[in-house]
N, C-alpha and C positions, 0 to 999 in steps of 0.2 A: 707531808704524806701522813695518811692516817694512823698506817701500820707501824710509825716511827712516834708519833705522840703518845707521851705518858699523859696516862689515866689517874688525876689526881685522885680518885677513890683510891687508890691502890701504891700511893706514894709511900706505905711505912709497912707493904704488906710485910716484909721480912719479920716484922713484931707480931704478928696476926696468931694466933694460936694456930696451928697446925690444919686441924679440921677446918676453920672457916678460911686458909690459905686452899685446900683444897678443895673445898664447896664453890668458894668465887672461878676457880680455875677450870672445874668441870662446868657450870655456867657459862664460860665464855669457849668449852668445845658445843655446849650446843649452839651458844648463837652463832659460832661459824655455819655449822649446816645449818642454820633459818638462813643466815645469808644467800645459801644458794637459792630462797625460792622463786626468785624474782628472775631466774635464769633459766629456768627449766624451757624455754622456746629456744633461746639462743643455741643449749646444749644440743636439743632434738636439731635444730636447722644445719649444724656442724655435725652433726653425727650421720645424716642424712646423705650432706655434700661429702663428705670424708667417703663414705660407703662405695658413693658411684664413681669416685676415684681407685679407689681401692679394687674395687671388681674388677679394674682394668691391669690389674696385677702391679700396684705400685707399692710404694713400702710408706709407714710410719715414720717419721721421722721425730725423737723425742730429745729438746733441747731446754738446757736451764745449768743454772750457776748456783752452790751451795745447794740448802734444804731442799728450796726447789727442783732444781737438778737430780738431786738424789728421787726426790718424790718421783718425778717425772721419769726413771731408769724403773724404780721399781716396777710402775704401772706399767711397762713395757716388756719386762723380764715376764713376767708372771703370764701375760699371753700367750707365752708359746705352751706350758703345761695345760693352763686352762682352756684354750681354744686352739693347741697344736698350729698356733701362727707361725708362720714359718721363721727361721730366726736371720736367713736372708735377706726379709723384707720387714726387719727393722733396723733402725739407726739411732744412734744414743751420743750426741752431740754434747758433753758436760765440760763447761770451764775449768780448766785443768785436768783435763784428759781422765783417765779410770783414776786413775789414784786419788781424784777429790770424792772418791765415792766415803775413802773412811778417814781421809783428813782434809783439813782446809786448807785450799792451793791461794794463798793469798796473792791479791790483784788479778787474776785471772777473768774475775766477771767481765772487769773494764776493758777488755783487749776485745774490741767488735773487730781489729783487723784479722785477727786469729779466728771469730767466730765465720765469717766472709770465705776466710779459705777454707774451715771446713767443710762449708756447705758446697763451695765448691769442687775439692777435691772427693767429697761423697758425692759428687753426681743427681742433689737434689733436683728435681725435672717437673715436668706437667701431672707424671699421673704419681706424684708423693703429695703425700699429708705432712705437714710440718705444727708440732704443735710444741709451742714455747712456752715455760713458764717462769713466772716471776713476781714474788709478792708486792714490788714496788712497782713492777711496771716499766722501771726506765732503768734496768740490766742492762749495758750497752752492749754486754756478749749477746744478750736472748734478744734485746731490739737490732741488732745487727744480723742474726742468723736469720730472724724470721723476714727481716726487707732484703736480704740476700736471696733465697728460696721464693720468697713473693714475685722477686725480679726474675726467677728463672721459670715462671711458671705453674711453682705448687700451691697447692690449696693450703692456707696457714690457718692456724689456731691461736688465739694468746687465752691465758687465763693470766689472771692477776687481781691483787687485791685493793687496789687503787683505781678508784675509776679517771676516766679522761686522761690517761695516760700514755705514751708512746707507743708502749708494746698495744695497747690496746687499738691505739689507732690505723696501725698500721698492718695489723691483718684481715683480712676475709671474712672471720667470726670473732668474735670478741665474749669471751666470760668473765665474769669480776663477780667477784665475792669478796663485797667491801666488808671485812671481819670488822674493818678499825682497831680503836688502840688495842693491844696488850697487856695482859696482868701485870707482866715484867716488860718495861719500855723494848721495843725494838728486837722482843723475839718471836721472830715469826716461824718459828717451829712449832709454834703453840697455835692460835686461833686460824692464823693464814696458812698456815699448815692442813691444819686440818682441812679446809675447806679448800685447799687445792687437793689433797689426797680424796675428797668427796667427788669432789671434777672431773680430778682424770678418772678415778674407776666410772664413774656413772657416763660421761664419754665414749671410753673405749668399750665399755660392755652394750651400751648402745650401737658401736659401729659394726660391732661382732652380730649383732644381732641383724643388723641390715646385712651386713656379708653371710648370711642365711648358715651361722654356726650356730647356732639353737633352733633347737624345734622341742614346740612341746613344752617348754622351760627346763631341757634338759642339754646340757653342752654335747650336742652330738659328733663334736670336732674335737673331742678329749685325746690329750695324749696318755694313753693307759701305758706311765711307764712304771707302776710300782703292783705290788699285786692287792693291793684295797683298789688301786683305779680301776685296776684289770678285773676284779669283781664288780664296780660298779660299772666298767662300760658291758659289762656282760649282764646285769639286771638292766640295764638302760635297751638293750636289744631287743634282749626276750620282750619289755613292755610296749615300743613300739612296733617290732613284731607282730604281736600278741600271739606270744608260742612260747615254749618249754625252754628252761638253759640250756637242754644238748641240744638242741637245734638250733640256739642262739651264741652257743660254743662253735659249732659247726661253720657256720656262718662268719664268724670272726676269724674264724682261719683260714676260710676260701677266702676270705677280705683282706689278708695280711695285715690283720687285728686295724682295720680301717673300717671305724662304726658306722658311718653314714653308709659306706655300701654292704658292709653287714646287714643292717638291717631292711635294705632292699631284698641282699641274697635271702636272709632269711622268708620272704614276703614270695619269694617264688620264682628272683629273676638271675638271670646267669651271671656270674662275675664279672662278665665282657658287656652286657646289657644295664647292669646295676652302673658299672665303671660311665659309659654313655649318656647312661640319662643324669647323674650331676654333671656330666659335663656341658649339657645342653643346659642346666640348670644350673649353670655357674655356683656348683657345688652346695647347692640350697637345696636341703632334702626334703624340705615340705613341697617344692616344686616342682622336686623328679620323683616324689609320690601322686602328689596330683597327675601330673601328666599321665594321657588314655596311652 
């Protein structure tokens, strides 16, 4: 595996003066993101298929062992503040249960019969997304959950940074972000890291965007739970509005501080009328604006 070969450039880095240990290291976080460029269709086609799942009210499902794992919890967690995803319709599959989130549950990856009854005891189905990651590609936890979930119906994901590999093979869309070697052999916190944490945000903010939570380039599905959000979903109003903050304060309180129909009410239509037309618009506010 790529991700596992030392990089004889970098055999005595520990002697390296300090700076040029640094300089090579930052170097190989940008070549992880050049890695992604060659995937940018993959990402859009999976983000695309995920969407039309998803509108159908199914949930994400985020699976991985170690770094990955972690990576792949955070990208999930941070949905529900950012796009007020609901936290029902996510699932957070990690090789050794929460507690590998701050230490290492060792041999846990290995156990695919453990990753199998997760998936089935969460009820993975037809209309979930299942998205597994893995820098090697051949996690027998993350290759077991994702042909688990495959078998039951759901639309899978793999990223990984190995190409032609199991995990890869065996879903629906496939991402690889071949980083290759390592400054330090065999740490993929470092470049394969990187370029999975590029993945999934640039994924998941893709499929929010198809599940019609931005309009505008502004997150209109924000969860205003602090009072900077609660200021900025109240400038985000009044703009697509285009009206005054009391009127766009107003608004937010006939909405029970729920922005997308805020900024209908604000536009002229009744709480009961605003509530209807995203529902006809499968909660996509540019298309229960458009609508005569």
């Amino acid at each position: 595996m790529s991700t596992e070969t030392p990089d004889p450039r970098f055999a005595d880095v520990e002697r390296w003066p300090t700076i040029s240990a640094v300089e090579a290291m930052l170097e190989g976080q940008l070549a992880a993101i050049a890695a992604l460029k060659g995937q940018t269709d993959s990402i859009a086609t999976a983000a695309d298929a995920a969407a039309t799942r998803l509108r159908k009210g199914g949930r994400i499902v985020y699976v991985g062992a170690g770094t990955s794992g972690r990576l792949a919890v955070q990208d999930g967690v941070e949905l529900v503040p950012t796009y007020n995803w609901p936290p029902e319709r996510l699932v957070f599959l990690l090789a050794g249960g929460t507690e590998a989130m701050t230490r290492s549950v060792e041999g846990a990856e290995d156990d695919a019969g453990k990753a199998r009854a997760e998936v089935l005891a969460a009820s993975v189905g037809p209309d979930d997304v299942l998205i597994s990651v893995a820098a090697s590609g051949r996690t027998p936890y993350a290759v077991a959950a994702l042909e688990a979930a495959r078998e039951n119906g759901a639309l899978t994901i793999a990223i990984a940074n190995n190409p032609s590999t199991p995990l890869l093979s065996a879903a629906n869309h496939a991402i690889v972000a071949d980083t290759g070697s390592e400054i330090v052999a065999g740490s993929t916190r470092m470049k394969a890291g990187t370029a999975q944490k590029a993945a999934l945000n640039i994924l998941s903010t893709a499929i929010m965007l198809r599940c019609g939570l931005v309009y505008r380039g502004l997150m209109v599905n924000m969860r205003a739970s602090n009072e900077k959000l609660r200021h900025r979903a109240l400038c985000m109003v009044a703009t697509l509005a285009e009206t005054d903050e009391d009127r766009a304060a107003d608004a937010l309180a006939r909405a029970d501080n729920d922005l997308r129909r805020a900024v209908l009410i604000a536009r002229g239509f009744s709480p009961q009328d605003a509530a209807d037309r995203l529902a006809r618009a499968g909660g996509d506010l540019g298309e229960a604006l458009a609508e005569p």
